[in-house]
BALOLO-349386 format. One record per residue (C-alpha): x negated, y, z; residue in one letter. Coordinates in steps of 0.25 Angstrom, whole numbers, plus 5000, padded with zeros to 4 digits. Each point is the difference from the previous one (the first is absolute). Layout:
N
XYZA/...
//
This chain:
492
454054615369X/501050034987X/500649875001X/500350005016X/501449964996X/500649874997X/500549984986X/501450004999X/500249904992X/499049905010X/500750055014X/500849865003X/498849925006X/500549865005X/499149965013X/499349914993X/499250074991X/498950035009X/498650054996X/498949915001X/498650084998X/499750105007X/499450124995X/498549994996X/499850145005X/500349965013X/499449875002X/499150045011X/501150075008X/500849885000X/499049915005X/499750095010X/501450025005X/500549854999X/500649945011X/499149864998X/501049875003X/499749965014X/500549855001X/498749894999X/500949914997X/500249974985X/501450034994X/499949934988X/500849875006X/500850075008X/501550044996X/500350145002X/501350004994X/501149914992X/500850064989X/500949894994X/499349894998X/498650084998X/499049995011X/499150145001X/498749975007X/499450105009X/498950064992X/501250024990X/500650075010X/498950105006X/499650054986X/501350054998X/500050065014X/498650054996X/500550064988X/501150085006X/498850075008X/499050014990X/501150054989X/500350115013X/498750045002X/499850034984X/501250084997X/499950095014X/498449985001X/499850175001X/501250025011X/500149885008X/499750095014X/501650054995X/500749875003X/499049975013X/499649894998X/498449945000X/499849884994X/498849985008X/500849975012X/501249885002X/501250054993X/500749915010X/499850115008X/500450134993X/501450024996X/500550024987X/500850134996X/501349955004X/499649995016X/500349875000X/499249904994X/498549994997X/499150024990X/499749855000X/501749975001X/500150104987X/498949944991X/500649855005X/501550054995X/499450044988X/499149904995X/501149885004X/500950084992X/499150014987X/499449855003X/501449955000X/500650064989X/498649974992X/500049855005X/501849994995X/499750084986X/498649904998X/500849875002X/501150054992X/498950054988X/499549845001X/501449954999X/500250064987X/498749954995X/499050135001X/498549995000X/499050094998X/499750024986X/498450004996X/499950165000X/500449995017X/499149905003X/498850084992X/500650145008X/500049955012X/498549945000X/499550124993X/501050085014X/499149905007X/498750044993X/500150145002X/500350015012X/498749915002X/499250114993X/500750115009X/499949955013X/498349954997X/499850144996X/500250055015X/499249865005X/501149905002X/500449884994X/501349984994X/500649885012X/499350115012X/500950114993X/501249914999X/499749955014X/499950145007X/501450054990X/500849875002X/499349935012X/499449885004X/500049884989X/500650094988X/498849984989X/500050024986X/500749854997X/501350035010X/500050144994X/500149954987X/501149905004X/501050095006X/499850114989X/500349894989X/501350005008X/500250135001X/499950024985X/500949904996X/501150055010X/499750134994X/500149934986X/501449965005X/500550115005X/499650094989X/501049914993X/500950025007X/500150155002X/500049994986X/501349945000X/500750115007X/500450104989X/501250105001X/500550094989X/500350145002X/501549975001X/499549915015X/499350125005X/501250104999X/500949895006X/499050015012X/499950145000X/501350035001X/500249915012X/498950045006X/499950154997X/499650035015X/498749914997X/499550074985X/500550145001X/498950105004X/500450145005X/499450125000X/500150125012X/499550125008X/499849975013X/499550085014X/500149945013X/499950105011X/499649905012X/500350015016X/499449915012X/500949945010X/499550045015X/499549905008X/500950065013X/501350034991X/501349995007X/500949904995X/501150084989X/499350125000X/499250014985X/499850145001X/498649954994X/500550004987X/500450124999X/498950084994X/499749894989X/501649984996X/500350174999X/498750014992X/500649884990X/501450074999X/499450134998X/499049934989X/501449924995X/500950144999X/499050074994X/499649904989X/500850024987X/499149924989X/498649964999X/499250124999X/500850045011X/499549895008X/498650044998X/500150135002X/500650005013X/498849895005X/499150104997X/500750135005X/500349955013X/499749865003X/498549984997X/498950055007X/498950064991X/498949885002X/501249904998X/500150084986X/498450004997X/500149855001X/501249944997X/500049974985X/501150044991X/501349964998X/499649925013X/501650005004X/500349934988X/500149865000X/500249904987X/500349864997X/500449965014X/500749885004X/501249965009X/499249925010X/499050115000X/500850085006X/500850005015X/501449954999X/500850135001X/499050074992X/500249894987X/501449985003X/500350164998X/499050004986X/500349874993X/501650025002X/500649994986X/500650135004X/498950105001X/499650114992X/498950064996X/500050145009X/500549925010X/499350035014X/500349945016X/499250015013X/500149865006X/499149985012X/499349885001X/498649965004X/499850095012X/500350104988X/501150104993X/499849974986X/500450094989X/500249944989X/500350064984X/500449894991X/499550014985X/500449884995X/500249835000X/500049904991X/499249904990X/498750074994X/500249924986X/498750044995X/499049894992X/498749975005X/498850004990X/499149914996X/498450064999X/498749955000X/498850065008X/498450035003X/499750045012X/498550085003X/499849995014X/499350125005X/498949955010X/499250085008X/499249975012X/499550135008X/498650005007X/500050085012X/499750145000X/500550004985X/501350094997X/501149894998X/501050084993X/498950024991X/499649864999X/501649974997X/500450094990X/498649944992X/500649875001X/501350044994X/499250074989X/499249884997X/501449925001X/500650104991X/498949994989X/499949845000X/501650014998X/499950104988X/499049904994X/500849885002X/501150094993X/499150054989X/499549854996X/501549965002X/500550094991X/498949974990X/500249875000X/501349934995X/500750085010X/501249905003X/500349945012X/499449894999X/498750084998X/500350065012X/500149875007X/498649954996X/499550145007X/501049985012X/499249875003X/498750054998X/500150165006X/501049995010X/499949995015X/501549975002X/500549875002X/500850014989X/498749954991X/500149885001X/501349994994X/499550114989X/500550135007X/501449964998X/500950055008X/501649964999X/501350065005X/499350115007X/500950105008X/499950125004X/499250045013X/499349874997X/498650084998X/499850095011X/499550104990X/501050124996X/499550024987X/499849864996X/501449995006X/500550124991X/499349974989X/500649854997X/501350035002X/499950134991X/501449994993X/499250024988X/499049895001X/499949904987X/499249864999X/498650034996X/499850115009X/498850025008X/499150095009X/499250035011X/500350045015X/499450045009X/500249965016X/499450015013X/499549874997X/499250014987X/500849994988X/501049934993X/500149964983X/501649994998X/500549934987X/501649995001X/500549884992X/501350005002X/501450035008X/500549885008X/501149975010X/500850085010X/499550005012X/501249965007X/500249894994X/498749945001X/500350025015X/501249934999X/499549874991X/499050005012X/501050015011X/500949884992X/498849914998X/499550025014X/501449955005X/500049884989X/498649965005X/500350025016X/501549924996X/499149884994X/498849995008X/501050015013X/500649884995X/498849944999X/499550025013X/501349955006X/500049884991X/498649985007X/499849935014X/498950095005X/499349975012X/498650095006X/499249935009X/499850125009X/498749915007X/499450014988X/500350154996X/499550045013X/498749964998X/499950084987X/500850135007X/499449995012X/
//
C-alpha cells in the first residue's frame, strides 16, 4: 500500500500502546487460527502477577498474551509461513527466530512487558486524578457495538469472538474493563510524551556527539565473493585469490563514478546479470553505520574521507570495493500533505486475461480519482474541502483523520513519482494533482513544508530515552512478582 511506512513523526511506540481490534476484514481468519485458552479452571480469582501494590488477575493477564498473538497474526496474516510458525499448533513447541526460545516464551516476554508498563502508567494516570471523560466512555461502547455488528455478520456473537481471540472468560464486560484502562494510560501517557519538547539547538548538541548515529552516507559498492573449502589446509588461503585480484584490478582501474560502472559492465557482469539487475544497482544511498560491517562503516564514516575515495576491504567471505561519494546529515524538510486513495480492485475469473482485467481496474481507479479531483476542484478547493472528500473517497487509512498526512519523508510512499512529485523543489501550498501507481491512484494536495527530517529522528530518539529513563524508574520502584503457576496455565 502507499502508506506501508511509518510516519516519522509517530516511529517512537512505547510497549504499551498496543492495538486492541482486530481488523474486521480478517475476523474469520482469526478465529479460525486462535489458539483457544486451554485451562478449565477460571482465571478471574487467580493472581497472575503483582506489580507494586496492584494484583493483575489471570484473565487480565491472558488477553494481553492473546493480544500479542492476535496483533501478529494481523500485521503478518499474508506471510506468516516466513517466520514458521503455525498457530494451529502449540507454540510451546516451535522455536522463535532467535533459536532459543519459543513462540509461546516470545509472546509471554512481550505481553508482561506491555502489561506491566500499562498497569505502572494506569496507577500513575489515577494518582493524578485521570478518568475517562464522557466522549471515551461513549467511544468505547460504540468500539464495543461495532465490533458486535462485525462479528454477527459472519454468525458469531460478540463474547464467542472475544472468547475464541482472547480465550476463555474474556466477554464483552471484561473487555470493556481492561480497555477503559488502556485508555486512560494512553490518556496519561500521551501527556506526558507531550511534555518532552526539544529545540533545534538540543538536537544539534546530540547530533554532534553522536554524529556516527544520524549521518547517512552514500557509496558504490561491488563485492566479488569466494567460498572457503571444506578440506583447506590450515594457512593456506590461496582461495581467495581469484575474488581479491578481481577487487584490485576493479580498485586500480576505478578513477570516478562513471568509471566504476563502466568497468562492471565491460568486464565484470555477465550479460543475464545486465538484463536483470536494475540501474544504478551498485549505488547505495542513505545508509547507516550499524547497517554496515565494522570495517566497512569505520572506512566510510571516518571524518577524513572524501568523496572519490575508494578501498577494498574483505569482509563477509567477500572483497569489497567500495567508492565513497559522500557522508553527513541530509538536512532536508519533510512535507506536510493530504491524500485520496482509489484503490484499484479487481478479482479475475478464470480463463479471463488478468492483465487485462488489471489494467481496467486501474482505468476505472484512474477515472474515479479524476472525478473526485473535478468535484474537488469545483468546490471551495481548500484543504479542508479536500478533507471532507478524503473521508468520504479515500481507501487509505488516512481518512479517518481527513487525509492528512504530517512530517512525510522521503521514500515514505513507495511510489517514485508521488515521491518526486511532493518534494519537487518547486511545490507551493495548494498544489494538487493526480498520480498514478500500480495500485490505483492517488489525489495529492501539498499543504505545506514542515520539519527536517533529522531532527524529527532525533526528538524521537531523546523522547524515547526520556520515557525508558522514567518508566525504568518506575518498574524498579515496583516490587514485581509473576506467579509462574499461574502463567503456565495461560502459556501453556
Amino acid at each position: 500500500m502507499a502508506n506501508s511506512k511509518k510516519n516519522a513523526n509517530s516511529s517512537f511506540s512505547p510497549a504499551v500502546i498496543i492495538t486492541l481490534v482486530v481488523s474486521i476484514a480478517i475476523l474469520a481468519a482469526v478465529i479460525v487460527w486462535s489458539v483457544v485458552a486451554k485451562q478449565a479452571n477460571s482465571l478471574e480469582n487467580k493472581t497472575a502477577i503483582e506489580i507494586g501494590e496492584t494484583k493483575v488477575n489471570g484473565l487480565e493477564y491472558q488477553f494481553f498474551y492473546k493480544n500479542e498473538i492476535s496483533n501478529f497474526q494481523n500485521e503478518y496474516n499474508s506471510y506468516l509461513s516466513i517466520f514458521g510458525v503455525d498457530f494451529n499448533k502449540d507454540l510451546n513447541t516451535q522455536t522463535y527466530l532467535d533459536g532459543s526460545t519459543t513462540w509461546a516464551e516470545y509472546f509471554n516476554n512481550a505481553a508482561q512487558n506491555a502489561l506491566i508498563e500499562n498497569t505502572l502508567l494506569y496507577n500513575e494516570a489515577m494518582a493524578k486524578g485521570y478518568e475517562l471523560s464522557s466522549d471515551e466512555k461513549t467511544s468505547i461502547n460504540n468500539e464495543i457495538d461495532s465490533l458486535g455488528k462485525a462479528v454477527s455478520q459472519l454468525g458469531y456473537g460478540v463474547d464467542f469472538y472475544l472468547e475464541a481471540v482472547f480465550g476463555k472468560g474474556i466477554t464483552s464486560d471484561v473487555y470493556k474493563e481492561i480497555i477503559s484502562k488502556n485508555t486512560i494510560s494512553n490518556k496519561y501517557l500521551n501527556d506526558l510524551l507531550a511534555t518532552y519538547e526539544y529545540t533545534s539547538e538540543d538536537c544539534e548538541n546530540y547530533y554532534n556527539e553522536n554524529k556516527k548515529n544520524i549521518d547517512t552516507a552514500t557509496v558504490r559498492s561491488y563485492i566479488f565473493t569466494y567460498t572457503v573449502p571444506e578440506d583447506a589446509a590450515e594457512g593456506d588461503e590461496s582461495y581467495k585469490d581469484e575474488a581479491r585480484n578481481s577487487a584490485n584490478a576493479m580498485l586500480e582501474a576505478v578513477t570516478d563514478e562513471a568509471s566504476f560502472e563502466a568497468y562492471l559492465n565491460s568486464n565484470v557482469l555477465t550479460d543475464e546479470q545486465k538484463e536483470t539487475l536494475t540501474e544504478d544497482f551498485s549505488l547505495s544511498e542513505g545508509i547507516s553505520f550499524s547497517a554496515l560491517n565494522e570495517d566497512i562503516a569505520n572506512w566510510v564514516f571516518d571524518s577524513a574521507r572524501v568523496e572519490g575515495d575508494k578501498v577494498v576491504i574483505e569482509a563477509n567471505n567477500a572483497f569489497n570495493v567500495i567508492y565513497f561519494k559522500s557522508c553527513g546529515l541530509d538536512r532536508y524538510n519533510t512535507v506536510d500533505i493530504r491524500h485520496i486513495f482509489v484503490a484499484a480492485e479487481h478479482d479475475h475469473e478464470e480463463g479471463e486475461d488478468e492483465e487485462a482485467v488489471v489494467a481496467e481496474s486501474l482505468k476505472a481507479a484512474n477515472a474515479k480519482a479524476n472525478d473526485i479531483f473535478n468535484e474537488w476542484k469545483s468546490g471551495a478547493a481548500t484543504a479542508e474541502s479536500f478533507g471532507d472528500l478524503a473521508v468520504t473517497y479515500s481507501d487509505d487509512s488516512s481518512a479517518s483523520v481527513n487525509g492528512t498526512l504530517t512530517n512525510v519523508y522521503k521514500n515514505y510512499f513507495t511510489i517514485d513519482a508521488v515521491n518526486d512529485w511532493i518534494f519537487d523543489s518547486s511545490r507551493a501550498s495548494g498544489d494538487c494533482t493526480v498520480i498514478d501507481s500500480e495500485y490505483g491512484s492517488h489525489i495529492i494536495y501539498f499543504e505545506k513544508t514542515a520539519e527536517p527530517y533529522w531532527e524529527l529522528n532525533v526528538k524521537n530518539t531523546l523522547a524515547s530515552e526520556a520515557y525508558s529513563e522514567y518508566i525504568n524508574g518506575l518498574k524498579e520502584s515496583a516490587t514485581i512478582i509473576v506467579n509462574e503457576e499461574v502463567v503456565d496455565l495461560i502459556v501453556k
